[in-house]
Backbone bond lengths (Angstrom), bond angles and torsions (degrees), N, CA, C in turn:
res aa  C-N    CA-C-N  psi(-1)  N-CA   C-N-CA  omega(-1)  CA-C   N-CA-C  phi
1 X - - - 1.468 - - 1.524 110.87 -
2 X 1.316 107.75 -62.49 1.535 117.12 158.54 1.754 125.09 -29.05
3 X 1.328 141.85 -34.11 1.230 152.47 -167.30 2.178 97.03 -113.49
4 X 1.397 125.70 -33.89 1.226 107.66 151.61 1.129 125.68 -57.32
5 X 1.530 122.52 -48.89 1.727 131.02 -174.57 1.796 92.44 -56.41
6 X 1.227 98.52 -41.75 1.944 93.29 -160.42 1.734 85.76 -74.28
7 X 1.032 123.74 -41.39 1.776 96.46 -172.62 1.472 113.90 -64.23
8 X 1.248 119.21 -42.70 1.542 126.35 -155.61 1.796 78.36 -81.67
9 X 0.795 132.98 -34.36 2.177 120.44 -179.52 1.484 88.00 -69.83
10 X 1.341 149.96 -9.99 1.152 121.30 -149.26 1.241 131.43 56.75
11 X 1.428 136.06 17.32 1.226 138.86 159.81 1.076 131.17 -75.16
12 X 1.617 126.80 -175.18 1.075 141.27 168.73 1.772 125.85 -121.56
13 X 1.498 115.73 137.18 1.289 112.38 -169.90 1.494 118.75 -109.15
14 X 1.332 111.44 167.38 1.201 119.64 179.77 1.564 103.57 -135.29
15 X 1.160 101.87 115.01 1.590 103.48 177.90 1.956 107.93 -113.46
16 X 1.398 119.12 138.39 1.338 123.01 -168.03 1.684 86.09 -135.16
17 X 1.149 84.87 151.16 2.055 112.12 -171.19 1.568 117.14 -171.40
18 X 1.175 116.81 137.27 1.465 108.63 150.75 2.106 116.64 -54.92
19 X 1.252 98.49 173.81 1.453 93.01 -175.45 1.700 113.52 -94.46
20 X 1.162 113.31 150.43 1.571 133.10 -148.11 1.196 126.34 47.88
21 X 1.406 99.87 71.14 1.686 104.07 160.79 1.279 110.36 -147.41
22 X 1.375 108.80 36.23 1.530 122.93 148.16 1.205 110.88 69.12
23 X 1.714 121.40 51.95 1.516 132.81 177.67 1.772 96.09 -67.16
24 X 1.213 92.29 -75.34 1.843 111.63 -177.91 1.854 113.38 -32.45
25 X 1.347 86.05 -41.86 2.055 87.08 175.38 1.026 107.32 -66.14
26 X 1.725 112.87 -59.05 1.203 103.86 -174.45 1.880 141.43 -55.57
27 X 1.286 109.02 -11.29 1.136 134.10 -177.19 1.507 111.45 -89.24
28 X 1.456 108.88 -39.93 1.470 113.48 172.63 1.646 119.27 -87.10
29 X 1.296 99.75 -14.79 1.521 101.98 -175.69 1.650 116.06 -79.79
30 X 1.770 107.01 -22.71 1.215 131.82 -177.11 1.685 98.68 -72.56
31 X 1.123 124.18 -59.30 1.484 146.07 -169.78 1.537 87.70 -37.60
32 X 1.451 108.42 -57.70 1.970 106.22 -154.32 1.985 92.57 -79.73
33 X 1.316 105.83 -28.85 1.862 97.81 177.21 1.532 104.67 -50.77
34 X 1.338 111.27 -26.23 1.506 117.68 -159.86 1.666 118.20 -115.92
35 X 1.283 94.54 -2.08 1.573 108.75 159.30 1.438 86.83 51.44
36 X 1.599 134.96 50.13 1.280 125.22 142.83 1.291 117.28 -102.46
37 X 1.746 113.12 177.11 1.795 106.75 178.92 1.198 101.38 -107.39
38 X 1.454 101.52 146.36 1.480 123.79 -159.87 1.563 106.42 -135.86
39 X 2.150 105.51 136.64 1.233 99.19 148.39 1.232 98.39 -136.55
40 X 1.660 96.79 -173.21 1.260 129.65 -171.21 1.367 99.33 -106.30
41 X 1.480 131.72 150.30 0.971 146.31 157.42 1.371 108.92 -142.55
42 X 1.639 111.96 116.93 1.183 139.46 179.20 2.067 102.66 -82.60
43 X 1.064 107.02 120.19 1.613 114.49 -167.88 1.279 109.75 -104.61
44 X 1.983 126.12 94.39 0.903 86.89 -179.90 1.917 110.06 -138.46
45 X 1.272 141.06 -155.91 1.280 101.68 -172.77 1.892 128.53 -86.31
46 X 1.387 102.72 0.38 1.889 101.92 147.74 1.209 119.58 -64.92
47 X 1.597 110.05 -22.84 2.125 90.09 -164.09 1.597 106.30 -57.20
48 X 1.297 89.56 155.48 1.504 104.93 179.93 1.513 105.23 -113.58
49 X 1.441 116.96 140.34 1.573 109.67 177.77 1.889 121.93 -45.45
50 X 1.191 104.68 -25.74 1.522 122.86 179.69 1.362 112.01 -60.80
51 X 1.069 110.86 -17.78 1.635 115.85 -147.97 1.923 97.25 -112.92
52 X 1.442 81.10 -12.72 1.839 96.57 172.00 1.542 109.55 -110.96
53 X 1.013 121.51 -39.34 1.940 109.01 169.54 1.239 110.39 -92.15
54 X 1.081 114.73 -20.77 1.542 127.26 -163.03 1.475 128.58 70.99
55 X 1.538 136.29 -164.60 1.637 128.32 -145.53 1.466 97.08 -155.85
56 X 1.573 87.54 155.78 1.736 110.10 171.36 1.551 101.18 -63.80
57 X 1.290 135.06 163.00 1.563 148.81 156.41 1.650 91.38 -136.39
58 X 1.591 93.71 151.64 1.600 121.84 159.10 1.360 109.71 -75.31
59 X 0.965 112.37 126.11 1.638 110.23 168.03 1.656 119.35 -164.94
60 X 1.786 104.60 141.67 1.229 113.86 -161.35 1.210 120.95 -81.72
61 X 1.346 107.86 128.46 1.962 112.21 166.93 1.973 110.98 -54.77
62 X 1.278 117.50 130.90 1.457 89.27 -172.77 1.303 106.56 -121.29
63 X 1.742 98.30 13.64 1.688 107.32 147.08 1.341 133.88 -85.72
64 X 1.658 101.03 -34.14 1.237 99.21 -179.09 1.495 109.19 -104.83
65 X 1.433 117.94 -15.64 1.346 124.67 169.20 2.101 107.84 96.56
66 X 1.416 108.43 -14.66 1.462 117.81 170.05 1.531 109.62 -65.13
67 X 1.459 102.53 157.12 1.237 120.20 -171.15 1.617 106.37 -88.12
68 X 1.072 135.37 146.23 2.043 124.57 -178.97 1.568 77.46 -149.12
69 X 1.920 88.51 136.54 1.836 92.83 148.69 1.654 124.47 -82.14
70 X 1.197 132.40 132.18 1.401 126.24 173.07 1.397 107.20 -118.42
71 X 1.260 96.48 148.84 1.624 119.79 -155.47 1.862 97.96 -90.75
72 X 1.656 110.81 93.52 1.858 95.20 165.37 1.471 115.19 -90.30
73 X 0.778 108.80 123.53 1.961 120.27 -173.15 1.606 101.20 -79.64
74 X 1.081 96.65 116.91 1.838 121.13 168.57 1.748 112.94 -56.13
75 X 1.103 95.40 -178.15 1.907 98.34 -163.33 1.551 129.65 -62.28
76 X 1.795 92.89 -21.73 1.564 142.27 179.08 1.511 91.03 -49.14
77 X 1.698 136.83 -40.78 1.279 123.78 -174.81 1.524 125.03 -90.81
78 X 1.198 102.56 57.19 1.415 116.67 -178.09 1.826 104.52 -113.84
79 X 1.390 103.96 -163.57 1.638 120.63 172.14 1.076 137.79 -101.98
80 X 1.870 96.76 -25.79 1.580 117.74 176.06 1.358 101.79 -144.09
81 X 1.471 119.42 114.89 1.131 117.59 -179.82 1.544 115.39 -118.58
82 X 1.589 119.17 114.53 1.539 138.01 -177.73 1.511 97.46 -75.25
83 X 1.780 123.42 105.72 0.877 115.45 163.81 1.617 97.77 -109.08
84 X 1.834 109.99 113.72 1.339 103.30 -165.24 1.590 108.88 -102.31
85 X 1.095 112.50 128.19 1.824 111.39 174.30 1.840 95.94 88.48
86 X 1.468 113.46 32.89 1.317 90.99 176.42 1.212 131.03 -39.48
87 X 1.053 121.46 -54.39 1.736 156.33 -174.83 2.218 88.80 -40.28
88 X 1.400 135.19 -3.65 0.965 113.66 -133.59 1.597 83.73 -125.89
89 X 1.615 117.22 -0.21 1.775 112.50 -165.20 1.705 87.29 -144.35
90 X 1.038 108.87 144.86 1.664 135.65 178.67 1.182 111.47 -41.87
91 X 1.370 122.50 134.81 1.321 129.82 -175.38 1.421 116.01 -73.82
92 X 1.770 140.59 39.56 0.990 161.16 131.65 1.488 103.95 -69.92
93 X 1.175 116.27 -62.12 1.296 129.57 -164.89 1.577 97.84 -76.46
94 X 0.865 127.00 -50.75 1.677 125.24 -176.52 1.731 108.49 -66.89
95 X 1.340 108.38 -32.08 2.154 102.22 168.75 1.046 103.13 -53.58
96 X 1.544 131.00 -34.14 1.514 140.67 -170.53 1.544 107.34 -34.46
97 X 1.438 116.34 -31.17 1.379 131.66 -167.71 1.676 100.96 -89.97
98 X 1.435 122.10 -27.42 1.425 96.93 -144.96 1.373 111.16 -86.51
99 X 1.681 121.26 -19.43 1.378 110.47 155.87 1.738 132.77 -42.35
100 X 1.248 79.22 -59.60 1.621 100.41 176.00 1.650 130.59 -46.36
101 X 1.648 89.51 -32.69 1.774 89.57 178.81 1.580 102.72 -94.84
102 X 1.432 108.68 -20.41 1.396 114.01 -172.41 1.621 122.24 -70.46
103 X 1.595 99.51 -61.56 1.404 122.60 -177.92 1.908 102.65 -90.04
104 X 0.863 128.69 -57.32 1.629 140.91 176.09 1.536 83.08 99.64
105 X 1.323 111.13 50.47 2.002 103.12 149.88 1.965 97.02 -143.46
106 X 1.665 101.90 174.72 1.678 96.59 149.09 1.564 83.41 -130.64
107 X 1.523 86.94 164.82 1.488 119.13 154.69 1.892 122.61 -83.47
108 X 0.877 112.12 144.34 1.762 96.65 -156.05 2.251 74.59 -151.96
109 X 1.249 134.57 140.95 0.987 145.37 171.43 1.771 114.51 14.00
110 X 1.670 99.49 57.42 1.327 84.14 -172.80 1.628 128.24 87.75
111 X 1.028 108.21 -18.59 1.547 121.79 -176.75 1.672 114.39 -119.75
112 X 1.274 107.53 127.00 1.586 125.07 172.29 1.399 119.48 -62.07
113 X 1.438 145.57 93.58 1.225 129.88 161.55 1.581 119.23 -107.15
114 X 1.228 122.50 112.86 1.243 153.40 179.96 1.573 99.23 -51.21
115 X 1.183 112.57 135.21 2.233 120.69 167.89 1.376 93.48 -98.26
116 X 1.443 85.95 172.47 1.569 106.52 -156.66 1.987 95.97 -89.94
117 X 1.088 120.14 167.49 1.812 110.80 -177.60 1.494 71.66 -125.53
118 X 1.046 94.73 154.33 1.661 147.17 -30.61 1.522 115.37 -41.07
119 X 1.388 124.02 121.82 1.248 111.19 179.31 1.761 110.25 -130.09
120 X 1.658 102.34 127.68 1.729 107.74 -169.49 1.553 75.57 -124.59
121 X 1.715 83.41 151.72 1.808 119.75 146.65 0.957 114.20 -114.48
122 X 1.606 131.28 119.18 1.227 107.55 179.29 1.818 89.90 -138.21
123 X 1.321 96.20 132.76 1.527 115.95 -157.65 1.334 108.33 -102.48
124 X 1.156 146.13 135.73 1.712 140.48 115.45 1.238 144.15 -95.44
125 X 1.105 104.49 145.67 1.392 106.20 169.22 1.712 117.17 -150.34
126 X 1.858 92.09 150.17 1.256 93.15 165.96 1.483 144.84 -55.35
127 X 1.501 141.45 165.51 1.061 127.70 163.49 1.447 124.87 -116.58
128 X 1.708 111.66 -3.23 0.956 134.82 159.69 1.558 128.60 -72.19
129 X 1.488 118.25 151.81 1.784 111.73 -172.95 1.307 112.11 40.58
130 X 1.743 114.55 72.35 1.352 111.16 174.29 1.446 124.25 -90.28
131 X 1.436 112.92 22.40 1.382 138.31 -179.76 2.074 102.29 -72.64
132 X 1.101 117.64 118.77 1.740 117.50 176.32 1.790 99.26 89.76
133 X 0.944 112.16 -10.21 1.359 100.84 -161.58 1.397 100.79 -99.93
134 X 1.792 135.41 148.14 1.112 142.16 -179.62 1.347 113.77 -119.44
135 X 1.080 121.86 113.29 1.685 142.28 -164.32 1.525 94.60 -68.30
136 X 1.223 122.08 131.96 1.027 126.71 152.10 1.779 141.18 -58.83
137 X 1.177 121.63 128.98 1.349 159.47 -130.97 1.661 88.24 -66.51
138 X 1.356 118.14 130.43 1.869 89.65 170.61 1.394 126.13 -74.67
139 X 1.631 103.62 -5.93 1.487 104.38 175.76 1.863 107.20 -76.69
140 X 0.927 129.64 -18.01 1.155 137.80 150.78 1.622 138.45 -70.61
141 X 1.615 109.76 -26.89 1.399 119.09 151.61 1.534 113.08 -55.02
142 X 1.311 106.63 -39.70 1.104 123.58 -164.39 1.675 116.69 -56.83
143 X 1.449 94.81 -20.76 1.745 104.77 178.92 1.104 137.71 -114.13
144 X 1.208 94.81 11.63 1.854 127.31 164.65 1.724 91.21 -74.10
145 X 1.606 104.71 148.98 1.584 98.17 163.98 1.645 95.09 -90.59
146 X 1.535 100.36 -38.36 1.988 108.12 -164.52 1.323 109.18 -110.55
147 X 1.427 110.03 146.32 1.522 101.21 170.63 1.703 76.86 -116.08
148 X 0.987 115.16 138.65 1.607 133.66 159.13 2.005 122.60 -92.94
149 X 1.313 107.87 132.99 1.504 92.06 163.08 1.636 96.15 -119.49
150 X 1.241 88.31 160.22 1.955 118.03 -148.89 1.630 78.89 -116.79
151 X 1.524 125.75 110.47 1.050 113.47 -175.71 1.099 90.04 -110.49
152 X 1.954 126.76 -172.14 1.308 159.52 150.51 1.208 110.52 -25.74
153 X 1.649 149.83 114.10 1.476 121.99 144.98 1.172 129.47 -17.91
154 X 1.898 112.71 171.94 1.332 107.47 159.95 0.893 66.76 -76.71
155 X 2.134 87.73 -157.09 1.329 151.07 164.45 1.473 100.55 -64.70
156 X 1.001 122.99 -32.51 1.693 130.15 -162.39 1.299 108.82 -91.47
157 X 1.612 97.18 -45.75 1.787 92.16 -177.00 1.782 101.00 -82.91
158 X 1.349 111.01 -47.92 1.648 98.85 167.00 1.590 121.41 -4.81
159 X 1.334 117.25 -83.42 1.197 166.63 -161.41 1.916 81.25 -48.09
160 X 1.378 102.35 -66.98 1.396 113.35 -172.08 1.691 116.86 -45.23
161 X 1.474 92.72 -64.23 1.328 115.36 166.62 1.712 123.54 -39.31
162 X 1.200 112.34 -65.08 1.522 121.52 -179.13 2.135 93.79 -47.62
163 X 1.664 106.21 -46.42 1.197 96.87 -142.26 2.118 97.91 -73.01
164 X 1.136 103.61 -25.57 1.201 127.70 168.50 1.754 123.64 -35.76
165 X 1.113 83.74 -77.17 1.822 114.83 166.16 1.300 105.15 -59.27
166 X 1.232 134.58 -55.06 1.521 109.94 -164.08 1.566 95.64 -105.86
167 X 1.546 151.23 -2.96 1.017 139.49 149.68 1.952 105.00 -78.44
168 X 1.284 115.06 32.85 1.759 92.39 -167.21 1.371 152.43 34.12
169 X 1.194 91.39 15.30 2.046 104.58 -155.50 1.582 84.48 -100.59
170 X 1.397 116.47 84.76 1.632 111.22 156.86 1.249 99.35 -83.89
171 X 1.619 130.99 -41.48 1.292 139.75 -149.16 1.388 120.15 96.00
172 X 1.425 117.34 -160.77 1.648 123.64 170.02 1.412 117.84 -115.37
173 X 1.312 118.11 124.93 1.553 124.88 -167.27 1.787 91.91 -89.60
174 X 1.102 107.28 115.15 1.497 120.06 178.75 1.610 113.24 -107.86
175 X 1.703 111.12 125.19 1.702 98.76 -174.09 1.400 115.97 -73.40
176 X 1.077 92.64 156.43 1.957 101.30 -165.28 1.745 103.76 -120.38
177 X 1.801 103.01 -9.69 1.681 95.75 -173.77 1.257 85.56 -151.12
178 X 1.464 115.56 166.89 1.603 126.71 150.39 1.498 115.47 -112.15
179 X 1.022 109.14 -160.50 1.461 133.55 -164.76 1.773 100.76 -71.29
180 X 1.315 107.15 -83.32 1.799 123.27 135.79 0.982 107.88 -2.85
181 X 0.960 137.28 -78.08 1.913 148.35 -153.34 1.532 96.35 -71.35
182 X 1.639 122.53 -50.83 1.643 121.69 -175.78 1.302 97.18 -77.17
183 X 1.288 154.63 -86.65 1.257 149.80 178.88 1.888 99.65 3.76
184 X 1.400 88.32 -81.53 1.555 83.97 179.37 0.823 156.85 -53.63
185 X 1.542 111.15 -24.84 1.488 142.14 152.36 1.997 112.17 -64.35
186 X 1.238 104.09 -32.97 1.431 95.23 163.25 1.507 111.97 -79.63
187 X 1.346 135.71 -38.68 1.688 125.33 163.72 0.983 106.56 -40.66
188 X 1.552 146.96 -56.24 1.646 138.29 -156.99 1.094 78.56 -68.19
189 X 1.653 142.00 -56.88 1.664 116.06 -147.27 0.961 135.38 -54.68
190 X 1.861 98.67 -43.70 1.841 121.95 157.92 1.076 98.10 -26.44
191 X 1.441 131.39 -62.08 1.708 125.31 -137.87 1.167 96.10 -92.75
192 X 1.120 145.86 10.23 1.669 135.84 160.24 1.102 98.58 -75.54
193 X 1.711 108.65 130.56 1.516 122.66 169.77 1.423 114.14 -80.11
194 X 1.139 120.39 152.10 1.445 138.97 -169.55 2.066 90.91 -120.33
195 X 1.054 95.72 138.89 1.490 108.91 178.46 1.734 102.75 -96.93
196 X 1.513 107.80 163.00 1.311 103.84 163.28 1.267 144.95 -54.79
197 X 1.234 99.90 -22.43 1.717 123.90 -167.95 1.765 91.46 -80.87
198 X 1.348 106.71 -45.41 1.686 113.47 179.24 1.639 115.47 -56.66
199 X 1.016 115.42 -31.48 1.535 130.14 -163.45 1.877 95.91 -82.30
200 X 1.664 96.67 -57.59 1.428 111.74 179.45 1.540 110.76 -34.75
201 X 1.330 93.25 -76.43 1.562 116.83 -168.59 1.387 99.57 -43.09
202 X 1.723 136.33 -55.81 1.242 130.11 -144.65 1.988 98.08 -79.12
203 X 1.559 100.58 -28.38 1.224 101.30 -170.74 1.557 121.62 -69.65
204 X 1.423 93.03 -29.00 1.836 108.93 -177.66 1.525 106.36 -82.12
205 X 1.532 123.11 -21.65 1.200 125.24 168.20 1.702 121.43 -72.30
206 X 1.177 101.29 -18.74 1.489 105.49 -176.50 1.651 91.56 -99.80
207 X 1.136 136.39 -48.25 1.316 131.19 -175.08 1.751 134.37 -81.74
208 X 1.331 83.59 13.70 1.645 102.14 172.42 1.573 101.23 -105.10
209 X 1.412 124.84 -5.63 1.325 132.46 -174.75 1.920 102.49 -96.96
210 X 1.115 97.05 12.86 2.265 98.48 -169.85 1.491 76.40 -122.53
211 X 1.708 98.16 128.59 1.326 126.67 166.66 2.082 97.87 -76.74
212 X 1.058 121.60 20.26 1.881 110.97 -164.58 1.613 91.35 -152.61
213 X 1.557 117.68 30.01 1.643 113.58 -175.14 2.202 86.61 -130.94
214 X 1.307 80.40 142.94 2.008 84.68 159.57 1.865 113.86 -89.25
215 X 1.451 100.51 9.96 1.561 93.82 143.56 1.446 145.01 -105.30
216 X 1.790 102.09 7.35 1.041 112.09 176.15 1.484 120.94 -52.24
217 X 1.670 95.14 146.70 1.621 85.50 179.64 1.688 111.13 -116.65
218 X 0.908 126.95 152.42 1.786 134.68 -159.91 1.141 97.51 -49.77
219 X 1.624 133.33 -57.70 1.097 114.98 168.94 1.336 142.92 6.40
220 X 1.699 84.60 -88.61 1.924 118.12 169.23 0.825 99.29 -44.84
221 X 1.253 133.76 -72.38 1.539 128.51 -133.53 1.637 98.27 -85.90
222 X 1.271 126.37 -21.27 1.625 138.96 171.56 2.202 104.87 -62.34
223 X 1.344 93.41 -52.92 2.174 100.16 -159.49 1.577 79.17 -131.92
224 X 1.441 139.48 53.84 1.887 118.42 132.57 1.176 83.81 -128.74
225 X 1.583 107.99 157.80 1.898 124.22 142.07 1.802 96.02 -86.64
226 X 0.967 127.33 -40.39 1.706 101.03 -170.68 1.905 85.97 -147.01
227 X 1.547 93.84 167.46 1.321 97.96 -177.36 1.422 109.50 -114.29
228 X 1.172 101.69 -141.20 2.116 109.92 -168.79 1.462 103.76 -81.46
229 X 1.572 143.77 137.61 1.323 143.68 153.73 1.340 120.50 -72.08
230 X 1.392 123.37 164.20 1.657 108.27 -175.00 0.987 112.00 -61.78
231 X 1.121 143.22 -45.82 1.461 137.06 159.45 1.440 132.52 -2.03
232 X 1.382 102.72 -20.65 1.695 118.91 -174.77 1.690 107.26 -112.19
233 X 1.619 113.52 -23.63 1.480 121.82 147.38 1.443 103.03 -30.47
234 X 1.305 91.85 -95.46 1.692 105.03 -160.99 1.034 120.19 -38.09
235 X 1.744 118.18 -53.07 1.339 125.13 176.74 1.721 119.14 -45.54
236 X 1.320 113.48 -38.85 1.575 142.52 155.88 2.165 105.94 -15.40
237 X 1.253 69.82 -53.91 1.629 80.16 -159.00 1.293 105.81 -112.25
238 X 1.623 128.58 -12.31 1.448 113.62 166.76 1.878 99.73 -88.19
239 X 1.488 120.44 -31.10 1.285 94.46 170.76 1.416 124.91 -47.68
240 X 1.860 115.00 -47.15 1.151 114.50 -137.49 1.688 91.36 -83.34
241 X 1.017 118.08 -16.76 1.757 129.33 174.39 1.593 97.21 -69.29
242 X 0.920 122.49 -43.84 1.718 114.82 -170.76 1.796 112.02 -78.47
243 X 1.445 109.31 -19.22 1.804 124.73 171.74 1.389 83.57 -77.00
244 X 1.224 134.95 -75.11 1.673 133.02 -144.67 1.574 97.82 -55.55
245 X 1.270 105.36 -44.90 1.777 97.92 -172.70 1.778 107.65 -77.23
246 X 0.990 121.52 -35.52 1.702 123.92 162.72 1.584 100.13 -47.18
247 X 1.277 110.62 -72.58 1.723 95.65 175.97 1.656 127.06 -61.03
248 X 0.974 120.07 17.20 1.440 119.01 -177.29 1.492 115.42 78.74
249 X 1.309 135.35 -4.27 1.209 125.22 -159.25 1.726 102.98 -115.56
250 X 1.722 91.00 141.40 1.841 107.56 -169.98 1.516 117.12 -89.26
251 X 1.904 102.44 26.82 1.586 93.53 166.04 1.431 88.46 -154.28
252 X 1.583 110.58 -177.98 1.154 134.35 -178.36 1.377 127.54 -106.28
253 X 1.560 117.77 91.97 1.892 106.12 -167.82 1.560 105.77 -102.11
254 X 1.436 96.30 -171.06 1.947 109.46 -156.67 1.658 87.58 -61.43
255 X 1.585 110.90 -32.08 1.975 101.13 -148.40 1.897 84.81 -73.82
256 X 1.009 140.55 -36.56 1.041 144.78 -140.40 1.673 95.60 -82.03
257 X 1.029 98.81 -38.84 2.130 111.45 174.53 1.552 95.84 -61.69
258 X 1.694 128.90 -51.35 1.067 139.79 -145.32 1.587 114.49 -88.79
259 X 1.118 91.51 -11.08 1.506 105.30 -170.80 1.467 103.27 -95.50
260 X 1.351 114.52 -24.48 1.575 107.91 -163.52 1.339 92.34 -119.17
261 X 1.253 132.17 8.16 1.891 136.48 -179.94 1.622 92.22 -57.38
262 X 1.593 118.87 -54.11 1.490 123.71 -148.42 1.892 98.58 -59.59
263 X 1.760 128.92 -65.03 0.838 124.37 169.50 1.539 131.06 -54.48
264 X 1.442 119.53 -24.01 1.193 114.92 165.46 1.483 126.49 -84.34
265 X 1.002 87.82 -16.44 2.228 86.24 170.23 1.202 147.42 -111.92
266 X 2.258 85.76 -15.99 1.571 101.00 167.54 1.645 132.68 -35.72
267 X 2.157 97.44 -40.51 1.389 91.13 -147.67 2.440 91.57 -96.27
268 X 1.847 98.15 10.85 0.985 96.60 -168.11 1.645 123.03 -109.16
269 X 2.068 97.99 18.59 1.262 93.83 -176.63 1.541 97.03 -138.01
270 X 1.373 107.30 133.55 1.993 112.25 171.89 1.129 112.08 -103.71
271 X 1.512 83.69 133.27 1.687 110.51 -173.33 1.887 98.29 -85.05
272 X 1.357 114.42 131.85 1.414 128.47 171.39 1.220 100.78 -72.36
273 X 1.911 102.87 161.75 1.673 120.27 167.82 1.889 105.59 -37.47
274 X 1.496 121.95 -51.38 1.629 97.84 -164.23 1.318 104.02 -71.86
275 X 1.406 130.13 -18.58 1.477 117.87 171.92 1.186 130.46 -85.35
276 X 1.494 100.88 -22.66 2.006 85.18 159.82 1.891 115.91 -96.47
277 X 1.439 108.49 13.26 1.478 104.03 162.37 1.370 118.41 -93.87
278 X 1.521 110.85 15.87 1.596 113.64 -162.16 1.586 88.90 -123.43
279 X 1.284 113.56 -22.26 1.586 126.37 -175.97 1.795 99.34 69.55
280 X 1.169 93.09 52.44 2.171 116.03 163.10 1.461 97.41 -106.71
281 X 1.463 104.28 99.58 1.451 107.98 150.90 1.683 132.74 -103.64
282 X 1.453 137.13 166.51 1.397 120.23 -147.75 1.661 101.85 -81.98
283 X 0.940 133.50 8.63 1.731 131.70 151.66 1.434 99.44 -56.68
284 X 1.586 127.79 -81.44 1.526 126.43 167.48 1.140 107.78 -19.66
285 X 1.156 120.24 -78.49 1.740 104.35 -157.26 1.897 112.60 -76.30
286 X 0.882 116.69 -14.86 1.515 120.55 152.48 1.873 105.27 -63.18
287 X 0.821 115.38 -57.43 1.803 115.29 178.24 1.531 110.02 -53.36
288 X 1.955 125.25 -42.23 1.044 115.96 148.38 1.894 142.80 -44.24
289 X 1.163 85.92 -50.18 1.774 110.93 177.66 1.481 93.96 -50.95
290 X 1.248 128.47 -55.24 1.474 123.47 -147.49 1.392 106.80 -88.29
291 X 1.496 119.88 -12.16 1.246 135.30 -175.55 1.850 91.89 -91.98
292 X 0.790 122.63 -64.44 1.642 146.33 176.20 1.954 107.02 -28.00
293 X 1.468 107.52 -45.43 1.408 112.45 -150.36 1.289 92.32 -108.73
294 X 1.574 124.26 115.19 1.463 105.39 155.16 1.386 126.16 -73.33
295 X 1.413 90.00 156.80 1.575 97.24 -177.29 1.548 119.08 -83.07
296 X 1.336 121.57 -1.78 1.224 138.90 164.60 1.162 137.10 -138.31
């Protein structure tokens, strides 16, 4: 549900899991529902940023016999891009992204090349063996709309799963949208109005999270070093506009802000030394906040 809301907002996701629980399927299995082109990018600590937008080559005219650089575009020019284990290659190599998710072009020798729209990142990483691995930048958290956690099955879906996998019966993933079809479906979302009370609420929720606001709440200012940037505003209210139109409905209410606060702010607030000696991590103090803020 979480990775529809983030496409139809136009965002980008971050999904975190232990390993095998089917981040990577799930990301590719979505791609073919959606009849977009998709890669994979395996992240690991050789990649080179090049090897993700891709590079100039020499190459000969074999009319005129002159040398021209031509531009081959790296994996980055797709619709859905699996950057899996980001967390797993050097933060040279990981800026590689931040044009791209930011602007939806790179710069390559001086020259602008534009991606194709619909354009997703949708990232994982482990949280396990954090030994070699380089955490991503918060100016780069920063451009995720969601951080997702990829939890455990039930018992039920377990059950499902095993029977799935070792009888082969996933079935056939049949597309249900195009490229065209999401574009457009993200215009209606824009056009859902957000009320004042919606605007209110999302703003006082992000600003009770700043240890340097008179809406801070004791909490915060007790277990964060810094709180949410505007960036988590907006996201606030283009998620909760992209749920309202998934559910059918032609406005924007407080639960709809409230529902999508948890993925949009988790990955945007640090918890200080007394909050991780108390074992308060930023789910808690988001579970406080939401208890804390009325919604009217």
């Amino acid at each position: 549900d979480l990775l529809l809301v983030a496409l139809l907002a136009d965002g980008h996701c971050l999904l975190e899991g232990v390993p095998g629980l089917a981040k990577p399927l799930l990301i590719s299995s979505l791609s073919r529902a959606l009849t977009l082109s998709f890669k994979r990018i395996q992240f690991t600590p050789d990649l080179m940023p090049s090897d993700i937008t891709g590079t100039e080559i020499i190459q000969d005219d074999p009319e005129t016999g002159e040398r021209k650089f031509k531009f081959l575009g790296g994996p980055i020019f797709a619709n859905i891009i699996l950057a899996d284990e980001i967390n797993r290659t050097p933060p040279k190599t990981q800026a590689a992204l931040l044009e791209a998710m930011q602007e939806k072009q790179v710069s390559i020798g001086g020259t602008i090349h534009r991606l194709a729209k619909p354009f997703f990142v949708l990232a994982t990483q482990n949280p396990l063996e954090q030994e070699g691995t380089y955490p991503l930048p918060e100016a780069q958290l920063d451009r995720f709309m969601f951080k997702v956690f990829v939890d455990y099955p039930s018992e039920t879906e377990e059950d499902q799963i095993m029977r799935r996998v070792a009888d082969l019966a996933f079935g056939e993933i049949r597309p249900v949208l195009d490229g065209h079809g999401i574009l457009e479906a993200q215009a209606i979302c824009r056009q859902i109005p957000v009320a004042d009370a919606g605007y209110a609420y999302a703003r006082r929720l992000v600003r009770a999270t700043r240890q340097n606001t008179p809406e801070s709440l004791p909490c915060c200012r007790n277990w964060l070093a810094w709180g949410a940037g505007p960036r988590a505003s907006i996201f606030l209210i283009t998620a909760a506009r992209a749920r309202a139109g998934i559910l059918g409905r032609t406005c924007v209410t407080c639960d709809d802000v409230a529902t999508v606060a948890p993925p949009v702010l988790r990955h945007r607030l640090a918890c200080n030394y007394v909050a991780r000696a108390e074992g308060i991590n930023a789910d808690k103090v988001i579970g406080e906040v939401l208890k804390a803020v009325p919604k009217y």
